[in-house]
C-alpha positions in Angstrom: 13.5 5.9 -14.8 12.5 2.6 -16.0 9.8 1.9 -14.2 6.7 0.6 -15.5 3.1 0.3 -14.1 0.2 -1.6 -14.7 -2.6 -0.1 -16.6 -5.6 1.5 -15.6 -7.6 -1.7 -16.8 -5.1 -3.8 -14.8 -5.1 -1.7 -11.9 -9.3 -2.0 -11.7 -8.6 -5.6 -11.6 -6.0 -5.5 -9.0 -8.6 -3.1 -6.9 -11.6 -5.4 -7.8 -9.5 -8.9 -6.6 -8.7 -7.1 -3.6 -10.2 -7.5 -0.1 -7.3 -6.9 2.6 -5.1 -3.5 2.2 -2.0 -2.9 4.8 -1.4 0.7 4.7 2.4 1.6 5.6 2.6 4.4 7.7 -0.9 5.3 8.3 -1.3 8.4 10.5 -4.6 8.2 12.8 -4.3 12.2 12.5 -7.5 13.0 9.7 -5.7 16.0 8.8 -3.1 13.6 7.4 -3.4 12.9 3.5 -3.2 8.9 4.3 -5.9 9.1 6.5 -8.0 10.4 4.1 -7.4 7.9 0.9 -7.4 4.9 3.8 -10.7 6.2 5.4 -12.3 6.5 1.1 -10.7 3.3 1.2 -12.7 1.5 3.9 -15.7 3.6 3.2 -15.6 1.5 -0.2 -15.3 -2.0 2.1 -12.1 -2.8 1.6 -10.6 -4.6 5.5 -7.7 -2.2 6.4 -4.5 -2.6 8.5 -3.0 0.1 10.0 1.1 -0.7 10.0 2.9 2.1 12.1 4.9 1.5 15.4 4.1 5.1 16.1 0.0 4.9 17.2 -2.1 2.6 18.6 -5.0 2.8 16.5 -6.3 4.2 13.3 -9.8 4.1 11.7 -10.9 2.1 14.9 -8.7 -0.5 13.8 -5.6 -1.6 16.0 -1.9 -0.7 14.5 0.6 -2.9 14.5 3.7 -2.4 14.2 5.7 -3.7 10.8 4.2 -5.9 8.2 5.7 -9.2 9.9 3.3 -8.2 12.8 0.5 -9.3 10.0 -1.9 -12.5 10.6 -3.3 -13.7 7.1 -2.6 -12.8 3.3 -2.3 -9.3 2.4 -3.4 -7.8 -1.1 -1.9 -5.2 -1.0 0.7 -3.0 1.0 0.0 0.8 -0.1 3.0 2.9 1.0 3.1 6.2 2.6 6.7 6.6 3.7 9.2 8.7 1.9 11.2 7.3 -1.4 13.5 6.3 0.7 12.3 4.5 2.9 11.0 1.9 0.1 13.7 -0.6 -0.5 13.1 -1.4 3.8 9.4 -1.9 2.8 9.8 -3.6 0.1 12.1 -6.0 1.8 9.3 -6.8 4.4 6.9 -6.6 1.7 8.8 -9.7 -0.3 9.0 -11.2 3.7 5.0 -11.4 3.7 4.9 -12.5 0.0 1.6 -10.1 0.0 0.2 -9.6 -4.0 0.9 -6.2 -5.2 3.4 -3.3 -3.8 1.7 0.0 -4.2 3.8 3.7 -3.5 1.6 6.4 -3.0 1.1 9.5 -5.4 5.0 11.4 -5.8 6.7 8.2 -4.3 9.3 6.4 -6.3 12.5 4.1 -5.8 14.0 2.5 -8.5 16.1 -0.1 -6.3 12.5 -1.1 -4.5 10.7 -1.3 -7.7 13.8 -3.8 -9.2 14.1 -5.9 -5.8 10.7 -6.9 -6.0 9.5 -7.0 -10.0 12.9 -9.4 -10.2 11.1 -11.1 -7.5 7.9 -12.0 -9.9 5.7 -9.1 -7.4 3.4 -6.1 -9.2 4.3 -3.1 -8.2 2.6 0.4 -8.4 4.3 3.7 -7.8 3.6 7.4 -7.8 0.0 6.3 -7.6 -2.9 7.6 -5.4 -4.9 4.1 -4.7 -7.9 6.5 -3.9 -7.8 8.3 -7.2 -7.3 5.0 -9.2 -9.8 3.3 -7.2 -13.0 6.4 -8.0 -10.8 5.6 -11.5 -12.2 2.5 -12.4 -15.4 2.1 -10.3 
């Protein structure tokens, strides 16, 4: 693999800059592992949008629907779709020119990570934002 990832230092920074997180496939089921590092995540004041055409709502926060749906800048997009699924995102990602790309813990694309690092973007992969986030507090 050839991918590379910013450092824990540079990652606090990223998580300290931050104020608006788009989480990709968030599940309003609590059971669900993304509802749990979103949830942490908006515990810690971070504005969250929900981005799945599957639900309605999540965290008391309306869904919509792709990241084109999206008013405003995003910070950051934190992924929880399969591997596979991450050149798509990325694509809509690049489309909402939002700051940094971030795959969740055991997710990983190589042709994502290219498409949008030649495009100037950070990226983060096979990284859980909550974990990072307790990380550097």
């Amino acid at each position: 693999m050839t991918i590379e990832i910013p450092s824990r230092d540079e990652i606090g920074g990223i998580l300290k800059k931050a104020k608006r997180i788009a989480v990709v496939g968030l599940s309003n089921n609590p059971a669900k592992t993304s509802y749990q590092v979103t949830k942490v995540m908006q515990q810690a004041g971070y504005e969250i949008i929900p981005v799945n055409p599957t639900i309605d709502e999540a965290l008391g926060i309306k869904a919509v629907g792709s990241l084109r749906e999206i008013e405003g800048h995003v910070d950051i997009v934190n992924v929880f779709r399969r591997s596979e699924q991450l050149p798509e995102v990325a694509q809509e990602f690049a489309e909402i020119n939002a700051d940094v790309f971030w795959a969740q813990l055991g997710l990983v694309n190589e042709e994502a990570y290219h498409f949008l690092k030649n495009k100037g973007y950070t990226v983060i992969m096979d990284r859980c934002i909550k974990v990072e986030y307790a990380a550097t507090k």
